[in-house]
C-alpha positions in Angstrom: 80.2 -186.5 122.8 83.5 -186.9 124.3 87.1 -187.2 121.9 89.5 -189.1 123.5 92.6 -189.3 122.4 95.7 -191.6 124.4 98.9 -190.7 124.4 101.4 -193.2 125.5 103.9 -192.3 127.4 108.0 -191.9 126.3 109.9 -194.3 129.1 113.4 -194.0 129.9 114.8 -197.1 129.6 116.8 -198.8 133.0 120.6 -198.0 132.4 122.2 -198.9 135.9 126.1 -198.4 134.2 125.2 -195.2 132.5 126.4 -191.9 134.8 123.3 -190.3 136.9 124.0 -187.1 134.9 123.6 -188.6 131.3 120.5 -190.2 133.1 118.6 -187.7 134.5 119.4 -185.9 130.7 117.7 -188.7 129.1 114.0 -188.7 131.2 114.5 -184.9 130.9 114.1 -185.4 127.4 111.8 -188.4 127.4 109.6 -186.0 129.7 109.9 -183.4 127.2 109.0 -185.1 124.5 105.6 -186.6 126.8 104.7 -182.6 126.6 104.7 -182.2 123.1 103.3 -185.5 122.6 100.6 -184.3 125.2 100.1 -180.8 123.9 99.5 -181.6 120.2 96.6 -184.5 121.4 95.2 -181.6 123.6 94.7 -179.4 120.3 93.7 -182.2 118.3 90.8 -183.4 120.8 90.3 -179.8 121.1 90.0 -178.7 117.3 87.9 -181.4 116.8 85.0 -181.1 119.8 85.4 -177.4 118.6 84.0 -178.8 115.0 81.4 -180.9 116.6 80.3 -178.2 118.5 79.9 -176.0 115.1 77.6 -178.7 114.3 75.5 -178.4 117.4 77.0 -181.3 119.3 77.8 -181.2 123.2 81.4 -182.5 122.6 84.5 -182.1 124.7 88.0 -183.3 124.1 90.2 -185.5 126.6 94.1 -186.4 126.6 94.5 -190.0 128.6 97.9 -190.9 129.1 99.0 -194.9 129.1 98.5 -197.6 127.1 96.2 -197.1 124.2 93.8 -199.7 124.4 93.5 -199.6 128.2 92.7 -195.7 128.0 90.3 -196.1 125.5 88.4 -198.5 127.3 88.4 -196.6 130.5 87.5 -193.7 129.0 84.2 -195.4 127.9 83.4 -197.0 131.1 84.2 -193.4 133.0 81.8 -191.7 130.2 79.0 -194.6 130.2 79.7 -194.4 126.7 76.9 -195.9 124.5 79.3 -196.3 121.7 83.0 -196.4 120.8 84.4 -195.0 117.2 87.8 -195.2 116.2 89.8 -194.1 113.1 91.6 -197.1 111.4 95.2 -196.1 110.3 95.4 -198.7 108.4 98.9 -200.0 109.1 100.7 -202.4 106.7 100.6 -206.2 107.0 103.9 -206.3 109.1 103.3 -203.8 111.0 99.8 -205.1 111.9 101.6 -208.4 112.3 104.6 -207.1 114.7 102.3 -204.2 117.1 99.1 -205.2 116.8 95.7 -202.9 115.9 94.1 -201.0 118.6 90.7 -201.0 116.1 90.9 -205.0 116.1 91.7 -205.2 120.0 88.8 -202.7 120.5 86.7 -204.5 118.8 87.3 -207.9 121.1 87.1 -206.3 124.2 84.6 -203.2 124.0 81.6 -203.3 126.3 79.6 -201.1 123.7 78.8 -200.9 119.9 81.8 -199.8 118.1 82.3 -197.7 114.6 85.5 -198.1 113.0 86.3 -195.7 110.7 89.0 -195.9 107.7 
């Protein structure tokens, strides 16, 4: 079994008028704030293919970074994955509305049986 987990990168946004300084101090932090983001998935996907493993699963945990939905998906093509689960956060109505649901997306465009999980 393989965890996945995708973090999606922090971007810098484009700010031609803004000084270089007070530019290269904003993707400092954007880039700082990638490693945190990265580290805690890295102990999450870990702690959990630790627990799998307890339970006499082959597991192992990986940290994708880019979009969600496209990480996801290449992570089960790269792992010849025979099926995809997924926890549901179960986001509001206009939140769902506004960004979308990986689950939901998932579930269109998965090339294997899927498990979603509330």
């Amino acid at each position: 079994m393989t965890v996945v987990r995708v973090v999606e990168p922090m971007r810098a946004p484009a700010m031609p008028l803004v000084p270089a300084a007070m530019r290269a101090q904003i993707a400092g932090q954007a880039d700082a704030v990638n490693r945190v983001h990265t580290a805690t998935a890295r102990r999450q996907v870990e702690a959990v293919a630790a627990t799998l493993a307890r339970a006499g699963w082959r597991a192992r945990g990986v940290v994708r970074s880019g979009v969600p939905l496209a990480g996801l998906l290449a992570a089960v093509r790269a792992e010849r994955a025979d099926v995809l689960a997924l926890g549901a956060r179960g986001a509001g109505a206009v939140t769902h509305f506004l960004l979308g649901s990986v689950a939901e997306a998932a579930l269109k465009h998965a090339p294997v049986e899927m498990l979603i999980v509330k």
